[in-house]
N, C-alpha and C positions, 0 to 999 in steps of 0.2 A: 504493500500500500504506500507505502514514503516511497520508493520509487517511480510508482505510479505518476504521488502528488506532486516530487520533483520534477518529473517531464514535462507534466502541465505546467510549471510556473517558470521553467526555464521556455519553454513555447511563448508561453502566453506573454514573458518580459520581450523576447523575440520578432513575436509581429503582433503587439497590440496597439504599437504606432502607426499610427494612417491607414491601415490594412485590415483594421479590425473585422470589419465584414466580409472579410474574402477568404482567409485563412484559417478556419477550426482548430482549438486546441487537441489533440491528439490525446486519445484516454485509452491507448493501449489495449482496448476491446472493442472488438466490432459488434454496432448493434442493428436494430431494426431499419430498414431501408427509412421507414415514417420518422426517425427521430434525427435525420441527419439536417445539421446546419446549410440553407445556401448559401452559396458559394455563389453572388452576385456580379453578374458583368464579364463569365471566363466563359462563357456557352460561346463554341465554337471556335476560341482564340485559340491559335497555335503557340505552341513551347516561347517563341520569339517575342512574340507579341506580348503576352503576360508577362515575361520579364521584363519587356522595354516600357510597358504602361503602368504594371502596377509597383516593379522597383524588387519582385520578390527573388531571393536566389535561384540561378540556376537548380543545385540541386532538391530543393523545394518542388519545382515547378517538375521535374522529371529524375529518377533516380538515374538512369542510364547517363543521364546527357551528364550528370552529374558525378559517377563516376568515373567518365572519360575523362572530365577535367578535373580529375584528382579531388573532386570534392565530400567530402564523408559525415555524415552525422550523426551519433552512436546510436540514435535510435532506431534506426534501420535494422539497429540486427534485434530487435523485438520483433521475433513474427506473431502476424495478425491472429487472435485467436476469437473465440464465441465468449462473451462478456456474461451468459446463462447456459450453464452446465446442460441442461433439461434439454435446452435449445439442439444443440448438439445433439444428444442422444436422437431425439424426435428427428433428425434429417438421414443419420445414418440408417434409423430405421428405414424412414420414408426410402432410402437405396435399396437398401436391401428389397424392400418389399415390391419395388422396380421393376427391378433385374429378375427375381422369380416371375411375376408377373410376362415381362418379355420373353424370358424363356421361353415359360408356358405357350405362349400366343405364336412364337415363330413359325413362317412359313403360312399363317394363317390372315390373311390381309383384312376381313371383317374382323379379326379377334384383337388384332391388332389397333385396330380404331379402336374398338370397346376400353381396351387400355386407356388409349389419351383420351378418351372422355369420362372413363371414371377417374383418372387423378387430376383432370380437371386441367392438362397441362397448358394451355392455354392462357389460363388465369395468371399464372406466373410471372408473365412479362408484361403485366399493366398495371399501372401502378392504383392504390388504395384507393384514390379520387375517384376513379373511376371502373371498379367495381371489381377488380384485381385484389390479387394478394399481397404485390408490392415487396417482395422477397429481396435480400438482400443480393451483394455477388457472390458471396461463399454460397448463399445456399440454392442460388443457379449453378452451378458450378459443380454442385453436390449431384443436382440434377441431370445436367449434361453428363456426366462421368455413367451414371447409370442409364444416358440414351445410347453411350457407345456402343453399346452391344448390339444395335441398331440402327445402322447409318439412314434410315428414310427416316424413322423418328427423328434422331438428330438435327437432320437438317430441316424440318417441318417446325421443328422448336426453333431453332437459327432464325430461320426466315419471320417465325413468325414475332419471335424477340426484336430482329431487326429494324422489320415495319412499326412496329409497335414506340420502339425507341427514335425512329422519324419523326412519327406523327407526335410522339409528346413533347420531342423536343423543338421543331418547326412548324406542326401545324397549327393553322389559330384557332378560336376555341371551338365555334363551329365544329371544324374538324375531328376537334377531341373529343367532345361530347355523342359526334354521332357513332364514327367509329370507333374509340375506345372500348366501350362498353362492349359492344359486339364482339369486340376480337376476346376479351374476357371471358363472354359466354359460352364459346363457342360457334358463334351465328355467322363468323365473317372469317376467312380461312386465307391469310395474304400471300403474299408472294410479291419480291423485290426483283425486278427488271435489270439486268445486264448487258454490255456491249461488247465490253473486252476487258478480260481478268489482268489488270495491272494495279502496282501500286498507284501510278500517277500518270492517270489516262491521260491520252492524248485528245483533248476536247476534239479536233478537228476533225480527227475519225469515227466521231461520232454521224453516220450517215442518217437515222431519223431524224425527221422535220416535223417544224410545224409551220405553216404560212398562216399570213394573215391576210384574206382575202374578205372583201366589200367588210369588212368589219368582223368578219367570223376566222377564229383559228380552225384550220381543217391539220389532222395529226397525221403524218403518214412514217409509222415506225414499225421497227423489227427488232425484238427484243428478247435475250436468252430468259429464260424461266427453271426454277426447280423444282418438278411435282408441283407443274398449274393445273393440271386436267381437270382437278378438284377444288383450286382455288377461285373466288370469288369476290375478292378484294387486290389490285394489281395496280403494282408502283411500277411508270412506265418513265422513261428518259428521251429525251428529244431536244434536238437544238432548233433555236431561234432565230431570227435577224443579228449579224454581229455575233454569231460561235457563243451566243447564250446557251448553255444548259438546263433545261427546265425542268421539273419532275412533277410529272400529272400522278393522279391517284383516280382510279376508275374502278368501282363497281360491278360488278358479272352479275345478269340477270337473266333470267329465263325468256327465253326470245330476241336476246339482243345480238345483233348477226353485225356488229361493228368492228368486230375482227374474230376472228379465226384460229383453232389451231393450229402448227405447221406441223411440219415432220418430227415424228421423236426424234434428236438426232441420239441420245443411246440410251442404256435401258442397263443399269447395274445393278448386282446385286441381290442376295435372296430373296429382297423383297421391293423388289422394280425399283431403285429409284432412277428416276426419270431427267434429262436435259430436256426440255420445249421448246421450241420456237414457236413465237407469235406473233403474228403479223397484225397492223393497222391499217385498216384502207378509208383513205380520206373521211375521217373520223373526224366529227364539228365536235370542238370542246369550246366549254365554258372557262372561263375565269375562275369560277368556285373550282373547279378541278387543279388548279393548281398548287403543290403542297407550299401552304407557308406563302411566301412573297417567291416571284420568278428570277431575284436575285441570288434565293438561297440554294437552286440549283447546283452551282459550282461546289456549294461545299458537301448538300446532299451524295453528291456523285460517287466521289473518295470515301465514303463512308460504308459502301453496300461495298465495294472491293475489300476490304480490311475487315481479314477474320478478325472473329473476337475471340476474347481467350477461350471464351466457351469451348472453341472449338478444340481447343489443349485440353483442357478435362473429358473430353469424349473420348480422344484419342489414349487419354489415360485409364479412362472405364475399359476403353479397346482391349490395351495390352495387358493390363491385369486378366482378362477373361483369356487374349493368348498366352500369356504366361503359364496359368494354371492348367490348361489343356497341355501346354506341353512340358510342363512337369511332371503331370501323367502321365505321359505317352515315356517320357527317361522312364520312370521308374517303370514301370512295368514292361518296358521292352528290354530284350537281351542281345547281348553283340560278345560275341566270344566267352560264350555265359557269363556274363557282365553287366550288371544295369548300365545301360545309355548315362544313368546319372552318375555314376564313378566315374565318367571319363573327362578327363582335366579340359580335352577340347570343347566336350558340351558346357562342361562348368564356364569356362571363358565365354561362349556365345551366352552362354543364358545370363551371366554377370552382367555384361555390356546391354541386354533387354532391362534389365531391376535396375542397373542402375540410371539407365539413361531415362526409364519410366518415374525413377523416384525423380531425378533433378527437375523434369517435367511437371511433375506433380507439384514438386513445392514451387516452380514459377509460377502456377495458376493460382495458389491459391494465398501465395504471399502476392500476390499482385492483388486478387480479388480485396485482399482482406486491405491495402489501399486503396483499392476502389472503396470501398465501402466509411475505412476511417476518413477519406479526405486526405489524406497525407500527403498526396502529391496530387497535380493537378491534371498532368499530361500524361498518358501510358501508351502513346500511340508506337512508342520505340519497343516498351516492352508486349506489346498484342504484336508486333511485326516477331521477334524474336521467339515468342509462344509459338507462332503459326510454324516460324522456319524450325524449330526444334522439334515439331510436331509432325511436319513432314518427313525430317529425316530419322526419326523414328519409326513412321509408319514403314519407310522405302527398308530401314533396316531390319524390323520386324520380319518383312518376306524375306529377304535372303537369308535371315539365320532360320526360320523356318526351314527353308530349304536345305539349308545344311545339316539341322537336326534330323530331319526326316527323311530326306532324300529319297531314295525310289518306293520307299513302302508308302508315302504319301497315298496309294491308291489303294493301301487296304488299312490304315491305320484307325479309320473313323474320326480326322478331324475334317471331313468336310473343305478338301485345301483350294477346291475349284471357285466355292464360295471366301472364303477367306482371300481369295486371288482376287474376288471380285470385289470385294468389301475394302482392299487398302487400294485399290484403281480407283475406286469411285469417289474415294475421300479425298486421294491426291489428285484427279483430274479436277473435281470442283472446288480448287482452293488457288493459292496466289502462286506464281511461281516461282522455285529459288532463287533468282536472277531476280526478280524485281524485290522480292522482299530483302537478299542482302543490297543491292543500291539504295533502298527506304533508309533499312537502321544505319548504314554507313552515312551516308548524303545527309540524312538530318543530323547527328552527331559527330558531320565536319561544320556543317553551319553553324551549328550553334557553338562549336570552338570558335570557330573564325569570327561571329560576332559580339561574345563575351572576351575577345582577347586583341579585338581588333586596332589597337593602341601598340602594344605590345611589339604586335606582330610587322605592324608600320616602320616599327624600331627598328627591328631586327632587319627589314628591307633597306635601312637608309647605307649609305656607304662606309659611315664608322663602325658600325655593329658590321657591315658585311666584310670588311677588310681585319678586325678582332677578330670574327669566326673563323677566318682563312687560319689565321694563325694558331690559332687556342682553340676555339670551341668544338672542331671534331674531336679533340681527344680528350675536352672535359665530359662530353655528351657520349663518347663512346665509356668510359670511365663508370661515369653514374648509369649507364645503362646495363651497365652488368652486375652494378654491384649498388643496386639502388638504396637511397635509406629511409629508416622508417619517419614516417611520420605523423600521423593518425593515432598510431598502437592501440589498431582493432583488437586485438587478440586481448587487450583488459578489459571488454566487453563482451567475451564470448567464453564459454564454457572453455578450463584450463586445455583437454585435450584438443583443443582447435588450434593452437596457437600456431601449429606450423602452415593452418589451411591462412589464418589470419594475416600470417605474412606473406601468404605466396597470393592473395589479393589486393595487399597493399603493394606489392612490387609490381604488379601486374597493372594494377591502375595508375602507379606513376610512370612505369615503361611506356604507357597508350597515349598518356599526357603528353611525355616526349617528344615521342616521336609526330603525333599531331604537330606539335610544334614546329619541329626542324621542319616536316612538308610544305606547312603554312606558311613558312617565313621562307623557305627556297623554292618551289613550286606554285605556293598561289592557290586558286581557286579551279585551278589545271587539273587538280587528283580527282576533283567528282567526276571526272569522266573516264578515270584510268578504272579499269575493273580491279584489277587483279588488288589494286591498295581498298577500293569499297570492298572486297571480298575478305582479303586475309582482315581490315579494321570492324567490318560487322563479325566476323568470328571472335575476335578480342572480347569486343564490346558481348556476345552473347556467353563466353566465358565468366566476365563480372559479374555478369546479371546471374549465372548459376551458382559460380562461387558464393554471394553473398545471401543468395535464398537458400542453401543448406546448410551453409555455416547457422542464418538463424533460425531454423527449421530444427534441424540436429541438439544444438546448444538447447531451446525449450524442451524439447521432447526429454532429454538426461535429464532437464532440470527439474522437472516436471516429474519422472519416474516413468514414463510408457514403456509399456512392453518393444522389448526390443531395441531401448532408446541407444544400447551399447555397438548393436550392428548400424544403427543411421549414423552414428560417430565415425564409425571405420567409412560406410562410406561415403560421408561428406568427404575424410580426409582424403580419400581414394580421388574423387571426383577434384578436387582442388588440386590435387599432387597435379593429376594429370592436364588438366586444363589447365597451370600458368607451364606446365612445360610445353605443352599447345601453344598458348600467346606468345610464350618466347621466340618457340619457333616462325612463328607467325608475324611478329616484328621485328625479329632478325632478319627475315627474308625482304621486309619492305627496307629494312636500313640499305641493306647490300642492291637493293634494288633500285633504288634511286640515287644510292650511292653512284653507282656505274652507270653510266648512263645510257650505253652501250645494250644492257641487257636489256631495256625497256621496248626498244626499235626492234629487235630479235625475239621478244614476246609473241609481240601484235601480226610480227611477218609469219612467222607460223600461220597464226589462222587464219590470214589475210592469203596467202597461196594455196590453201586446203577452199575457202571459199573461191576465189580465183578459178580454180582450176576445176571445183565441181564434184571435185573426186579428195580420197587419201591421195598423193601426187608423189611418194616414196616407189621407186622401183619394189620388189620382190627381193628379199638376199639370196634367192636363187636364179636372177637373172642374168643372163651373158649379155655381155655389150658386144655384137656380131662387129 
């Protein structure tokens, strides 16, 4: 409790100048969605913007951005927990009782509805006002975890969380009033409109229109869908005069022949889930059909592409369910009368599945449990990071599958033709690695570059650049290997962590670094070089793990849970190896822009493979006649 009351009043001395209504004191439990403070005037602001209007810190406003620029503050490693014991209990049940439920119902598409209409799942993503349940993000997140086992449900929840989170937070009241209510009850079944899966569309290729002819907007768009066939409420995208974005919101009625279904283009899954296409044909809209004001479009847009963490918890409900299948299948299978599970190989694959599912785990749900305290403003670094960790878990999920099971796959009884289907269908409808590492890298180069852009001015002028000729590579290579502390996380974290505690704090001043040297001798040049957005969003998604198990692990010992001894070993497991990852990983950008030679011999590679159409290497078996 004096810890507690300490944080609060070192907060509350913190920013209760000028900022009092924007910043929530932090009470160390997360509670009911209905009791949180607003947060006046940040709906919609980016990371940039908040810092430049309202004065508050970087690491305030975003924990990632904030650890790339070396910035730390102890409370972070308090992970977020349930503020009522009972609370807790009542969600793990509500899981459990889920997942049997799913079970039961698979392969059964009526039985399957019956599900989400007896837990009402609907209700969960509208908020109290309007006639929802108003849950908080942990205990969506509890939610999603037990739709994993069901990628149509999942995404049925997505979509309909998504729309739901539009309309309350851009539609005007109108809008909220009629639609809300419906989507809570069940009566209105949405679905968010699509163009093209990137982090940061390219407006221009947006080909639907809307014209505005004798005074009438007529719509004429083609828009992807997830499992529309059944929906009847449809968020659709179109551009305007001047590459305006607009997002209309239309209604499905019985008779209404104003657009059409298209082709399924695919069909995943044990239990269909479905891609649509749908087409608009010179469709008169109204003004009221527009969501919100026709300005808010642009920001609408980016917001349907970016998973949300949810979708990290589903994918965590996923692999616990593959895990435990083939846990089964080691043990009771034999290999030179040997359980499958004695064998150091299987141990090693199935180690890198736990483990990489636990660091997963604790990113959704120490992020949730900020969403929820308020604690930070902006998570849009960390929902990119979720998604790409979420991906390369599922991609890795199948091939160690396949390695455990190999040809008996077709008598073993896990179903591997569906489970093929089931991780295809979650990574083809999600964001692509490419775009998601350009997001977290490209935003937390900006926001270095304009929190330091004083500095970094220095560093360009000709005094600072003719000192660094002389001195500064070998002070900078110096502290880059042998960084020192500064922070000393490790006095805030359970005593066994101290080695994970310093191999985050060197890791986060390595990232600082070298950001630096880029900035100050390259410029604003590196957002477009891949390979530096690539190896710096790796870094950056190392911190963000490191420091959600270190305080994940540290409560759990603290705490006494079962097992709390094995999440220690592998926090430190998952730490050892992830700053020996970022080392490698900024080493390679030092020596890379060091030389500059290697950077041209990069790009020419896949610039003569593209070129030429083909691999463009002879055969090592070729004669030159």
């Amino acid at each position: 409790m004096r810890r507690n009351h300490a944080l609060k009043m070192v907060l509350f001395q913190l920013y209760s100048v000028g900022i009092k209504s924007i910043l929530p004191v932090r009470s160390c439990h997360s509670v009911k969605a209905e009791n949180f403070k607003v947060i006046k005037g940040l709906s919609g602001l980016s990371a940039l913007d908040i810092v430049k209007e309202h004065g508050i810190p970087i690491q305030r406003v975003s924990l990632s951005r904030g650890l790339a620029l070396n910035r730390f503050e102890k409370d972070f490693l308090i992970y977020p927990e349930y503020s009522d014991t009972d609370e807790a209990d009542k969600m793990l049940q509500l899981l459990s009782s889920l997942n049997k439920d799913i079970k039961a119902a698979a392969n059964q598409k009526d039985s399957l509805m019956a599900v989400w209409d007896n837990y009402k799942l609907s209700s969960y993503v509208v908020p109290k006002k309007y006639g929802g349940v108003d849950m908080c993000y942990k205990d969506l997140l509890t939610i999603c975890e037990g739709l994993g086992s069901c990628w149509r449900f999942y995404f049925r929840f997505e979509q309909t969380h998504l729309a739901s989170s539009l309309i309350s937070l851009y539609g005007n009241d109108l809008q909220k009033l009629h639609y809300l209510p419906q989507i809570a009850s069940g009566l209105i079944r949405p679905v968010v409109g699509f163009s093209r899966p990137e982090m940061e569309p390219n407006l221009k290729s947006v080909t639907s229109l809307c014209d505005s002819t004798n005074g009438k907007q007529n719509l004429i768009a083609t828009n992807y869908f997830i499992n529309a066939e059944d929906a009847n409420l449809l968020l659709v995208f179109a551009k305007q005069a001047g590459d305006k974005v607009v997002c209309y919101i239309f209604e499905r009625k019985d008779g209404n022949s104003v657009f059409e279904m298209g082709t399924k283009t695919s069909v995943f899954g044990r239990n269909g889930l479905e891609v649509n296409l749908l087409d608009f044909k010179q469709m008169t809209v109204e003004s009221s059909a527009v969501l919100g004001k026709p300005v808010d479009g642009k920001k609408i847009s980016p917001k349907t592409l970016v998973k949300r963490i949810t979708f990290g918890a589903a994918v965590v409900g996923f692999m616990k369910t593959l895990i435990k299948s083939l846990s089964e299948y080691c043990n009771r299978t034999l290999q030179q009368n040997l359980p499958l599970a004695e064998m150091n190989a299987v141990k090693h694959l199935v180690t890198k599945l736990a483990l990489n599912t636990y660091v997963l785990e604790s990113m959704c749900y120490y992020v949730g449990g900020l969403h929820d305290e308020k604690l930070v403003l902006s998570l849009d670094v960390e929902e990119a990071i979720i998604h790409k960790y979420a991906r390369h878990l599922l991609s890795e999920a199948l091939s160690s599958t396949i390695d455990v099971v190999g040809i008996n796959t077709a008598t073993s009884g896990m179903n591997f033709n569906e489970l093929l289907d089931e991780i295809m269908a979650s990574l083809l409808l999600s964001n692509t690695e490419l775009d998601l590492k350009k997001f977290v890298a490209s935003q937390v180069i900006m926001s270095y570059a304009n929190t330091n852009a004083d500095s970094i001015k220095q560093w360009r002028s000709f005094d600072k650049r003719l000192y660094e000729r002389i001195f500064g590579r070998v002070e900078k290579a110096i502290s880059f290997h042998d960084p020192k502390l500064q922070h000393f996380i490790a006095e805030h974290a359970h005593p066994s962590l101290k080695d994970a505690c310093i191999n985050l704090e060197h890791t986060m001043w390595r990232l600082e670094s070298l950001l630096n040297l880029l900035l100050s001798n390259h410029g604003k040049s590196i957002i477009n070089d891949y390979t530096a957005l690539g190896a710096i969003s790796k870094v950056i998604e190392y911190n963000f793990g490191m420091i959600t198990t270190i305080a994940r692990s540290s409560r759990s010992y603290s705490i006494g849970l079962r097992n709390s001894d094995l999440e220690i070993s592998w926090a430190q497991l998952y730490c050892s190896e992830a700053a020996n990852m970022s080392m490698a990983e900024l080493r390679k950008l030092y020596d890379y822009f060091r030389f500059e030679r290697m950077n041209s011999v990069h790009a020419k590679i896949g610039e003569s493979v593209l070129n030429t159409g083909e691999y463009c290497i002879e055969s090592p078996i070729t004669r030159n006649w």
